[in-house]
N, C-alpha and C positions, 0 to 999 in steps of 0.2 A: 425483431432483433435476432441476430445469429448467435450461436451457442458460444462463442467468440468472446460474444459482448455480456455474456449474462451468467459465463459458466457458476454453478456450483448455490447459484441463487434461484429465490420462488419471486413471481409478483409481487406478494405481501416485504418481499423486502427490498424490492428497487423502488416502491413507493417511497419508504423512508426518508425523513429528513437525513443530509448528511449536512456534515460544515462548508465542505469543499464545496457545495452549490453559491455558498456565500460568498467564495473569492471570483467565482465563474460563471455569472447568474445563469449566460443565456451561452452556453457553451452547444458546441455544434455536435459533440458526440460523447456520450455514458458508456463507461464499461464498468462493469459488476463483476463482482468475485466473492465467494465463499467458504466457510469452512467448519465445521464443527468440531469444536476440541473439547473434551472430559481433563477442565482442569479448570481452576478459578479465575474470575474477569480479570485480577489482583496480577498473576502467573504471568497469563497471555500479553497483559499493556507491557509488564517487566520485558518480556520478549520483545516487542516491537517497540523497548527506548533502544534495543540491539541494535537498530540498522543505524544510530546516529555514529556506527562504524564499520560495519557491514551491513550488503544488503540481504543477503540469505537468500538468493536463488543458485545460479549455475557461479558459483566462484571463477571458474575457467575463465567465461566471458565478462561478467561484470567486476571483479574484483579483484582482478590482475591474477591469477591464481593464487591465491592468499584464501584460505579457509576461513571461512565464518566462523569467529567464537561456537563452541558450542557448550558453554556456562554459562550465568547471567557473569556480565562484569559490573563490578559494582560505580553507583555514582550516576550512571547512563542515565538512570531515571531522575535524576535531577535537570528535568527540562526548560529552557527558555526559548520562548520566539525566538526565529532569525537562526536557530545554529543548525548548522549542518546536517544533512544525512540522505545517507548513500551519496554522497557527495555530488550527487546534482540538481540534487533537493534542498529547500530550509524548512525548516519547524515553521509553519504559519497558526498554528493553534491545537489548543491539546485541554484534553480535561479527563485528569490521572484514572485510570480504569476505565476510561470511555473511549476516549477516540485520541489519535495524531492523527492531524492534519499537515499534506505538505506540498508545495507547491514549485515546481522547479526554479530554480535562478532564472532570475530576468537577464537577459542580454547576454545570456550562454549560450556554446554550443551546443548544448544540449536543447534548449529552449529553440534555439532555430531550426535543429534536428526534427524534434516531435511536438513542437507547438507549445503552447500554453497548457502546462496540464498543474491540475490540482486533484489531491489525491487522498480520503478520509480511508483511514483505517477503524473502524465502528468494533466494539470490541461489545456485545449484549448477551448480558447473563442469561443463561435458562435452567438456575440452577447455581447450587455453590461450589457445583465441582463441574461442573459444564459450561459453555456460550459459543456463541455462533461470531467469528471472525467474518465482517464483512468488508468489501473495501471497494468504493467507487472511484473512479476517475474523470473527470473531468475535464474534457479533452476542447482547446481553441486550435485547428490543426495550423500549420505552418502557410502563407497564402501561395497561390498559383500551382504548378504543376506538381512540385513535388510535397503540398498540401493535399492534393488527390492521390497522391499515391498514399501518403501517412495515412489516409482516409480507410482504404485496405488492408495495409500492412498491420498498423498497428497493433488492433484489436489482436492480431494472431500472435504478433511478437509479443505483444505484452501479455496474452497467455500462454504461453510460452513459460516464461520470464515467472511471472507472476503465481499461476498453479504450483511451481517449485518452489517457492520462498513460504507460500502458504503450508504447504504440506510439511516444508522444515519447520515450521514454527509450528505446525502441531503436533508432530514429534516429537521437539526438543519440548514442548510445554508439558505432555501429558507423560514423557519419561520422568520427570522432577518429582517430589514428593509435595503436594498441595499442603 
């Protein structure tokens, strides 16, 4: 695996069960991501009910230039399957201070863009003012030629993409007062 596909993570943690494996059993490609924040599991989920309006990476390109909250807004964390976020995503499953799980719209443009992906954001304490932000992907690429390209590109776009939303969210989590 290239640094691509695994930035910011050890072995010991793409072992892990995630949820997103369950909507994607036999998915053709993993990409991993990590993060260490000094603030409580509690903090961090608060942050990532955030994207169910933004997504907290580069605003410019993904969020029409529109700034990411940066407060909690309140309510967000009132989660149900099915709704929104980052708006090419739905909630497919969550369990409060552990993980959101989400998985693109079916029969989007989005979905035809970059394939089937389901995506767990692992939220594991090591500590009551610390945890380790992890997030796997689960990737079914798009079929024929321009599936082989997604095959490449991705992993780079989506760290790209991804390393910035992380790093905002550890930020924004560990500026807060726990």
């Amino acid at each position: 695996m290239s640094s691509a596909s695994t930035w910011g993570t050890c072995p010991e943690e793409r072992r892990l069960s995630y949820p997103c494996d369950r909507l994607i059993p036999h998915s053709e490609d993993s990409l991993y991501r990590g993060v260490t924040i000094h603030a409580s599991s509690q903090t961090v989920f608060r942050w990532l009910c955030q994207m169910r309006v933004a997504p907290y990476s580069y605003d410019w390109i993904d969020n029409g230039g529109r700034e990411s909250p940066r407060a909690l807004t309140p309510a967000l964390e009132d989660l149900a399957v099915g709704q929104d976020v980052m708006e090419i995503f739905q909630l497919a499953d969550f369990a409060r201070d552990q993980h959101l799980t989400l998985r693109i719209k079916a029969n989007s443009g989005a979905q035809r863009l970059f394939g089937d992906i389901a995506v767990s954001y692992l939220v594991v304490a090591k500590g009551a003012r610390s945890c380790r932000l992890l997030v796997k992907l689960a990737v079914q690429h798009p079929p024929g030629v321009w599936g082989k390209l997604m095959r490449s590109l991705l992993p780079w776009g989506d760290l790209i993409m991804m390393r910035r939303q992380l790093l905002n969210f550890k930020q924004l989590a560990e500026r807060r007062i726990n």
